[in-house]
FIPADREN-644508 format. One line per field, with one value per residue (C-alpha): residue number from 1; residue in three letters; x, y, z. Coordinates in steps of 0.2 Angstrom, whole numbers. Layout:
BEGIN
i c(NUM_...)
aa c(ALA_...)
X c(X_...)
Y c(Y_...)
Z c(Z_...)
//
This chain:
BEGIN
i c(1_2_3_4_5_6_7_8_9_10_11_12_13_14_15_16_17_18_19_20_21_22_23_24_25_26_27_28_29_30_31_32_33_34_35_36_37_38_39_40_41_42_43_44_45_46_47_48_49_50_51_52_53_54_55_56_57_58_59_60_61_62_63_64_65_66_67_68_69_70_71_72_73_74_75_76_77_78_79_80_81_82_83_84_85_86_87_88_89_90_91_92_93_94_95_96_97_98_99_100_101_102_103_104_105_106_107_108_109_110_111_112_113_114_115_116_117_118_119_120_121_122_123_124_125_126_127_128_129_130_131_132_133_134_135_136_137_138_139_140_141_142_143_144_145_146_147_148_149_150_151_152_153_154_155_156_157_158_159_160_161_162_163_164_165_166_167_168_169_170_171_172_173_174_175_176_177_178_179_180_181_182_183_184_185_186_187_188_189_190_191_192_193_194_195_196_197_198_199_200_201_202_203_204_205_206_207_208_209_210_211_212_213_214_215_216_217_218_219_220_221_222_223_224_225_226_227_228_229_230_231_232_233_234_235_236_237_238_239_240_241_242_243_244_245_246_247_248_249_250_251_252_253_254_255_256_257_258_259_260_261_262_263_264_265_266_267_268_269_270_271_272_273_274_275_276_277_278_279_280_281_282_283_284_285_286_287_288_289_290_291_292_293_294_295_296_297_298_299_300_301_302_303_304_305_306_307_308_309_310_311_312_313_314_315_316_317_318_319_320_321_322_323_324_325_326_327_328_329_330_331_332_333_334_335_336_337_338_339_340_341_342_343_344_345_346_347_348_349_350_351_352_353_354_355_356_357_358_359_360_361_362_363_364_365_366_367_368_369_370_371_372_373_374_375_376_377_378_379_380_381_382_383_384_385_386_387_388_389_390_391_392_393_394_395_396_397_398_399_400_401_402_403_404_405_406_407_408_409_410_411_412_413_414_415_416_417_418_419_420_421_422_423_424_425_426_427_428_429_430_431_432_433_434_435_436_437_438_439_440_441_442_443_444_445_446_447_448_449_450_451_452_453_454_455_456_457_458_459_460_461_462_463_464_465_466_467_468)
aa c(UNK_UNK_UNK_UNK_UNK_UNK_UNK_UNK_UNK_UNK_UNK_UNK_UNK_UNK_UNK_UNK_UNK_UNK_UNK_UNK_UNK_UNK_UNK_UNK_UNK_UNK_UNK_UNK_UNK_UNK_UNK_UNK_UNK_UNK_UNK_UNK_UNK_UNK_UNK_UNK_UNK_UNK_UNK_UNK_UNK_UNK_UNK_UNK_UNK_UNK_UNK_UNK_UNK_UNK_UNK_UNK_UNK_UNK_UNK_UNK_UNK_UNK_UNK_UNK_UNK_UNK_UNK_UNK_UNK_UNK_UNK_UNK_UNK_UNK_UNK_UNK_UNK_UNK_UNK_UNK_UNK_UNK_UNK_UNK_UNK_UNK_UNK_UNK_UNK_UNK_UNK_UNK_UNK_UNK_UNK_UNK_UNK_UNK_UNK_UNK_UNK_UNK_UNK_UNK_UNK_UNK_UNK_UNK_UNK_UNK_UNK_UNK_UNK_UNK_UNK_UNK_UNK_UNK_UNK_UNK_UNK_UNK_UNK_UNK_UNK_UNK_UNK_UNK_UNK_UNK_UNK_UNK_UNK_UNK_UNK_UNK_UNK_UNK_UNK_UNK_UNK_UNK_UNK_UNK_UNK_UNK_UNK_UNK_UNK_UNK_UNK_UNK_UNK_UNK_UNK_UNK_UNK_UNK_UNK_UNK_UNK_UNK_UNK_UNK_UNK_UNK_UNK_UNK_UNK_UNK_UNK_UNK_UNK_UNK_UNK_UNK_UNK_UNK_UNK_UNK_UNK_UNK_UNK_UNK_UNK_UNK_UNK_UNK_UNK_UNK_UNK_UNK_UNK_UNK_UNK_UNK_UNK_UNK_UNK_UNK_UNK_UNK_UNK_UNK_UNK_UNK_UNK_UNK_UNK_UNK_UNK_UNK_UNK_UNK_UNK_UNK_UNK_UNK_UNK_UNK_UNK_UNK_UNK_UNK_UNK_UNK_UNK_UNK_UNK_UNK_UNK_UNK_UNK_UNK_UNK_UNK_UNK_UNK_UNK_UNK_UNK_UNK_UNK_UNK_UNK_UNK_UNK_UNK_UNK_UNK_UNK_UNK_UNK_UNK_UNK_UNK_UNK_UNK_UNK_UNK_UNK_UNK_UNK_UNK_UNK_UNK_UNK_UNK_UNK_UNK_UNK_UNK_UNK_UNK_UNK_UNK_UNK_UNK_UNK_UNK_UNK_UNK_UNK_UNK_UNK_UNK_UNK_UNK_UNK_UNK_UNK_UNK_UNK_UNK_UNK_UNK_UNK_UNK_UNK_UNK_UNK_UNK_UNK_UNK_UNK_UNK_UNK_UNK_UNK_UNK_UNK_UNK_UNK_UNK_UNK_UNK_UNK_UNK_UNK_UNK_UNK_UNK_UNK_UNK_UNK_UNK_UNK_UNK_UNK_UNK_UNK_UNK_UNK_UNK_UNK_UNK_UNK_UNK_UNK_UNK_UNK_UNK_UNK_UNK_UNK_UNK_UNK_UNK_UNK_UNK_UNK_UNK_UNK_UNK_UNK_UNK_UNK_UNK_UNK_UNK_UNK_UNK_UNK_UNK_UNK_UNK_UNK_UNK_UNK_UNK_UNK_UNK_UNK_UNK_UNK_UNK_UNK_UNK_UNK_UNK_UNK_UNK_UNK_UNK_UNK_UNK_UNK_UNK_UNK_UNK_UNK_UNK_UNK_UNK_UNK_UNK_UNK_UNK_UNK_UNK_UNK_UNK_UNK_UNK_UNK_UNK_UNK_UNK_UNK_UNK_UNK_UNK_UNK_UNK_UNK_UNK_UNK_UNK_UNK_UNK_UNK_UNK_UNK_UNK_UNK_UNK_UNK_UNK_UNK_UNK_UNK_UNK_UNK_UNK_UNK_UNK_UNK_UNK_UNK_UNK_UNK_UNK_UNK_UNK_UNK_UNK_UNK_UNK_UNK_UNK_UNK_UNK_UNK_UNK_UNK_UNK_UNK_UNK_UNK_UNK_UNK_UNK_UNK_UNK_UNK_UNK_UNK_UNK)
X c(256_259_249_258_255_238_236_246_237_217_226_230_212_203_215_206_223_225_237_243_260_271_276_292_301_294_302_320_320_332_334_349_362_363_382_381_381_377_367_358_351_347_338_330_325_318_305_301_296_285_277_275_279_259_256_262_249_238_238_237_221_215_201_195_194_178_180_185_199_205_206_214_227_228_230_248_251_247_260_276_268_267_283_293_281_286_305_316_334_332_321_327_338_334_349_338_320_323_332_318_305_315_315_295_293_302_285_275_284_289_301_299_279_275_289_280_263_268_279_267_265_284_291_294_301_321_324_317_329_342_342_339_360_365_359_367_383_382_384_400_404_419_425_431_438_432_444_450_448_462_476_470_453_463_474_458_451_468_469_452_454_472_460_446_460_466_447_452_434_437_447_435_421_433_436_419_411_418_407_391_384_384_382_366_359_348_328_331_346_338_323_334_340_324_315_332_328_311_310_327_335_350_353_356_367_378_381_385_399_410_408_423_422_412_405_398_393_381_373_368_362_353_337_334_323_331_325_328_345_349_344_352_369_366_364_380_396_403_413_411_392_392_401_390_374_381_389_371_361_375_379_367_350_348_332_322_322_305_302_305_322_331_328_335_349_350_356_365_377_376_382_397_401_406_420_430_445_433_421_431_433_416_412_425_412_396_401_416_408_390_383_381_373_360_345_355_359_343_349_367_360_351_364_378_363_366_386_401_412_426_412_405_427_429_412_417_434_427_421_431_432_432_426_415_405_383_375_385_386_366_365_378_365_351_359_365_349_344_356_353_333_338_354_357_367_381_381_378_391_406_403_401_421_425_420_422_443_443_438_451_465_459_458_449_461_477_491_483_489_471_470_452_445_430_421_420_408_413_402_404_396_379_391_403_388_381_399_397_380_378_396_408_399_411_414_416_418_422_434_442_441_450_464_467_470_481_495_492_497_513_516_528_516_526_512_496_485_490_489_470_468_472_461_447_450_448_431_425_427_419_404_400_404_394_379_377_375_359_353_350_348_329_330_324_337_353_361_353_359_360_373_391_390_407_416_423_441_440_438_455_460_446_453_470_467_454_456_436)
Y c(1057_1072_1083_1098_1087_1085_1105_1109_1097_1104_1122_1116_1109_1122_1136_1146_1152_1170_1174_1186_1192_1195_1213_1211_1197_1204_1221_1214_1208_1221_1230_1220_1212_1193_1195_1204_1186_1187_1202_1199_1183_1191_1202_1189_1180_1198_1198_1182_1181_1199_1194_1174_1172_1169_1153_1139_1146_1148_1131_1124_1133_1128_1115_1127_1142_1148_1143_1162_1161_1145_1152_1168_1157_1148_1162_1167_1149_1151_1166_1152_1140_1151_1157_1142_1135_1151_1154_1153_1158_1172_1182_1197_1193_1175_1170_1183_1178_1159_1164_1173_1159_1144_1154_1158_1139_1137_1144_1132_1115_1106_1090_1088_1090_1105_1095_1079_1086_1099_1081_1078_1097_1099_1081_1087_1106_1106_1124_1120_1107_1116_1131_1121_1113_1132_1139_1123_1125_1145_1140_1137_1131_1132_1133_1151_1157_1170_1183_1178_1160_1148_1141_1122_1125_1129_1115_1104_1110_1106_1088_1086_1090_1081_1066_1068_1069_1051_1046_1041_1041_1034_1050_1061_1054_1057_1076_1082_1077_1094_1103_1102_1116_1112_1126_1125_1132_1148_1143_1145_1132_1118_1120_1118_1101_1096_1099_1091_1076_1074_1079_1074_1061_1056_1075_1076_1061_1066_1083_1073_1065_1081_1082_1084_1088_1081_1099_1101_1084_1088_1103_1091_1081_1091_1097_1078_1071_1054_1042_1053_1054_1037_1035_1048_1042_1025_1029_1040_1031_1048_1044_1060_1059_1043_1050_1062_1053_1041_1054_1059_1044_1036_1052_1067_1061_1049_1041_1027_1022_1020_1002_1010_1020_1004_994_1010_1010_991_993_1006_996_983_992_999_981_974_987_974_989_1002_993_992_1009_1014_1004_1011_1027_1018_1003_1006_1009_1000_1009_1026_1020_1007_1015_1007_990_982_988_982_966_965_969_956_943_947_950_939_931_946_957_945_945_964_967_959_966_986_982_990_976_977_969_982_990_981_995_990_971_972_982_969_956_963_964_947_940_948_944_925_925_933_925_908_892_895_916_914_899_910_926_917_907_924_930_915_917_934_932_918_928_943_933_948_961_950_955_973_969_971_962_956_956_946_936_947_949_955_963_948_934_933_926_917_906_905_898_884_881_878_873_868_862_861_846_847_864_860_848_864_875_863_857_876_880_867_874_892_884_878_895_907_924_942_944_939_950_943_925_932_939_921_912_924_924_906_908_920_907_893_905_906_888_883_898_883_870_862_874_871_882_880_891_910_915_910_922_925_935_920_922_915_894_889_874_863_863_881_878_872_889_901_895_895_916_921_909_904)
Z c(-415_-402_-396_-406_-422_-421_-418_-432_-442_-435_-441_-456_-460_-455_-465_-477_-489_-479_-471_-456_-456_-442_-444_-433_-443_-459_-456_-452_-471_-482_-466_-459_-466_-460_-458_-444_-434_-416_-418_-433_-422_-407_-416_-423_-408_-402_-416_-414_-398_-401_-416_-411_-393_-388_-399_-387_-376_-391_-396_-378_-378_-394_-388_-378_-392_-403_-420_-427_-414_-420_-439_-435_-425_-443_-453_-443_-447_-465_-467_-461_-473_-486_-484_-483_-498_-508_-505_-519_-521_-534_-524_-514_-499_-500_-486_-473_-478_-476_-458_-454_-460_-450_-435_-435_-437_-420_-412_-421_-418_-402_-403_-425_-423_-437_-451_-446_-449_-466_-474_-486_-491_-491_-495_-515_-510_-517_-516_-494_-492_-500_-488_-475_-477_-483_-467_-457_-466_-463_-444_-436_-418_-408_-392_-386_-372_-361_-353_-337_-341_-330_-337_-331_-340_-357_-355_-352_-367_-378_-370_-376_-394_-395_-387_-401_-416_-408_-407_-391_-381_-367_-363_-373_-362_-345_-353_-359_-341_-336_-348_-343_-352_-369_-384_-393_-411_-413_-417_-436_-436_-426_-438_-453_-443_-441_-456_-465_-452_-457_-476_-482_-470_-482_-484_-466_-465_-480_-468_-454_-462_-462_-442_-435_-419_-405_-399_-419_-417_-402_-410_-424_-412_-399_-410_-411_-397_-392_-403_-417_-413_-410_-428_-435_-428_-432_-452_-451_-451_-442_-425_-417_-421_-410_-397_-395_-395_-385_-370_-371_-368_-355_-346_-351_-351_-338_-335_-340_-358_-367_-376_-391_-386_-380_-396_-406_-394_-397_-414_-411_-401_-411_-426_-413_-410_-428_-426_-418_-414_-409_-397_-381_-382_-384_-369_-359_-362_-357_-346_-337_-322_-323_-306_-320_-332_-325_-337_-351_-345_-355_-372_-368_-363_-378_-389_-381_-386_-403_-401_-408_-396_-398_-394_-377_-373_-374_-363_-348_-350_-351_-331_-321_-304_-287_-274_-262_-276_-274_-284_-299_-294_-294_-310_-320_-314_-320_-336_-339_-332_-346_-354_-352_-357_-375_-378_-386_-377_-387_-381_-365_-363_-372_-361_-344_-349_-351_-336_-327_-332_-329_-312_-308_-314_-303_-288_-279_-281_-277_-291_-282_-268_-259_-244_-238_-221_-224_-239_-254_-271_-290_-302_-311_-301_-311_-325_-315_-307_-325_-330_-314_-319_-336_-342_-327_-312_-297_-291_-273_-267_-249_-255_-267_-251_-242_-256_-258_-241_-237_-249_-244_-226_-232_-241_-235_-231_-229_-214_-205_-215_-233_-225_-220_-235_-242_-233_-237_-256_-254_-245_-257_-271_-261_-256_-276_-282_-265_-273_-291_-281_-284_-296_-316_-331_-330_-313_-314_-300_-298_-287_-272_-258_-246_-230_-233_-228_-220_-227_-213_-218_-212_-192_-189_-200_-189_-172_-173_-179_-171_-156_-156)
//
């Protein structure tokens, strides 16, 4: 329980049924007309902030405060309460009153706490629920241009929505990482969210099914701290409303995940991932390039130890390879390490071969024509040793090293740098079988940053290039 929660919750228990209204947002009732949009709201927010603008510094003060200070905080509570408790849709200017209500609960509530503390009060209140929807579906959000805005920026913004009809996400997630300030609802709105949230979860989900786009999609989203969020979008089958909630946890709000957010976010992804079609996609938003989203790595982890073997296939495809990138090498093997403590034999054995053959077919950026100057790594050697090590144990790696050069010797080579960039290759492969050697599936560490051990075979090769 938060801080916020159990203020609200003393308030409540020491409130003697009066009320103190705040004249400000009680005056604009029957004064304006709620159809004067933008204006209507600022002048809403205006009040707000004038009438109840001083009671987040109230309530931090609270334990401090004499107890006639406490009950006179209790009776302004009292007038929302009342009025929320109250509202009914045959009463005059019902639309502007429950505006006015929602945004006075905006004061009161941090994160969800005053609907968390006033569920049992409200949890059988139709007519609230109700007006909560009418004044989410009242709200509309769309991009508009500003004057003078560049022709690139409004061809960015068409590419964009093109993308989202596709529910192409990779490139949705390429295009919304040029907006990086994101519209958000007036007060009264992300309250209707969060009372729907927290008194009427299915209500909320049914509204989320008519998203269509990922920018309304975020504005759902956004009241919702984190874990609220994840488990909003994981009971909505809506694809924008992933989207969103994933570009937020992957891009937007980067940091360490709490115990409780990455086993949400768990299941999140592994509700993604029985959408055999949709999943690569979805990882092309969140795994594409590991180093970016390292504060994620445990969830994925956790969710590929629960994962079929199309879903193991199309994670280690979504990496994009190369062979100068550590950060992302460390973060990949921190994530199959764990990985490899949750997942069963039969896991672990199908997404290592995966790795394992993807990794022979790239060969270190050869069909690239990348040439190497000295022994290189992938971001896929965790697995690859895990492949040597539990299923296909070289043989001889020495003896590989050596076979494989001898035929690249007797291959024609268009020059001295791709006959380098041979040899290399082949070291690069022998330095990792060289790695499992001696090492079992009882060990804690299987990749350890030892230096390069030079097979013999590749003396003859070193003096004849480098003349040593």
């Amino acid at each position: 329980m938060s801080g916020y929660e159990k203020a609200i919750g003393q308030l409540i228990r020491v409130w003697d049924g009066q009320v103190t209204q705040p004249t400000s947002l009680e005056a604009l009732v029957g004064t304006v007309s709620i159809s004067n949009g933008s204006g209507w709201l600022s002048q809403v927010q205006a009040a707000l902030l004038a009438d109840l603008g001083d009671v987040p510094s109230a309530i931090a003060g609270m334990a401090s405060a004499d107890a006639s200070a406490v009950q006179a905080l209790a009776r302004r509570l009292g007038w929302t309460i009342s009025a929320l408790a109250d509202w009914d849709s045959r009463a005059a200017n019902p639309a502007e009153r429950i505006e006015i209500v929602l945004a006075s609960v905006a004061a009161w509530d941090q994160d969800g706490a005053f609907w968390r503390a006033m569920r049992p009060r409200f949890d059988r209140h139709p007519k609230l629920r109700a007006a909560c929807e009418a004044v989410l579906n009242s709200r509309a959000t769309e991009v508009r241009y500003l004057d003078g805005v560049s022709i690139w920026e409004r061809e960015h913004y068409v590419a964009l929505v093109n993308s989202e009809r596709r529910q192409d996400w990779a490139e949705v997630a390429s295009r919304a990482a040029s907006f990086r300030q994101l519209p958000v609802l007036d007060p009264a709105a992300r309250e209707a969210i969060l009372a729907l949230f927290h008194l009427d979860r299915p209500r909320l989900v049914r509204l989320s099914q008519g998203i269509d786009s990922w920018m309304r999609a975020h504005v759902i989203g956004e009241p919702l701290v984190l874990a609220d969020a994840l488990r909003l979008a994981a009971a909505s089958r809506n694809s924008y409303l992933h989207f969103a909630i994933l570009d937020r946890i992957a891009n937007r709000e980067k940091r360490p995940l709490s115990t409780e957010e990455t086993q949400l976010l768990r299941n999140f992804l592994l509700m993604l991932a029985r959408d055999g079609i949709g999943w690569p996609t979805w990882l092309a938003v969140c795994n594409r390039y590991p180093v970016r989203h390292a504060h994620i790595h445990a969830a994925i982890a956790a969710a590929l130890a629960r994962s079929d073997k199309a879903a193991l296939r199309a994670y280690v495809e979504s990496i994009e390879l190369g062979t100068v990138d550590a950060d992302s090498r460390a973060i990949v093997t921190a994530c199959l390490t764990h990985f490899r403590r949750l997942a069963n034999p039969t896991r672990r054995s199908q997404l290592w071969r995966y790795a394992h053959d993807r990794w022979l077919a790239w060969n270190f950026g050869e069909s690239e024509g990348q040439n190497l100057t000295a022994i290189a790594q992938s971001v896929l050697d965790y697995a690859v040793v895990g492949w040597f090590v539990e299923c296909e144990k070289p043989e001889n790696p020495d003896l590989e090293f050596a076979r494989g050069l001898a035929e690249s010797e007797v291959k024609w080579h268009i020059s001295a740098s791709a006959a380098a960039s041979q040899f290399f290759r082949l070291l690069s492969r022998h330095h990792l079988a060289s790695q499992s050697q001696g090492r079992s599936a009882d060990d804690s560490v299987w990749l350890s940053d030892i230096s390069p051990r030079f097979p013999p075979a590749a003396d003859a090769f070193v003096r004849r290039r480098y003349g040593t």
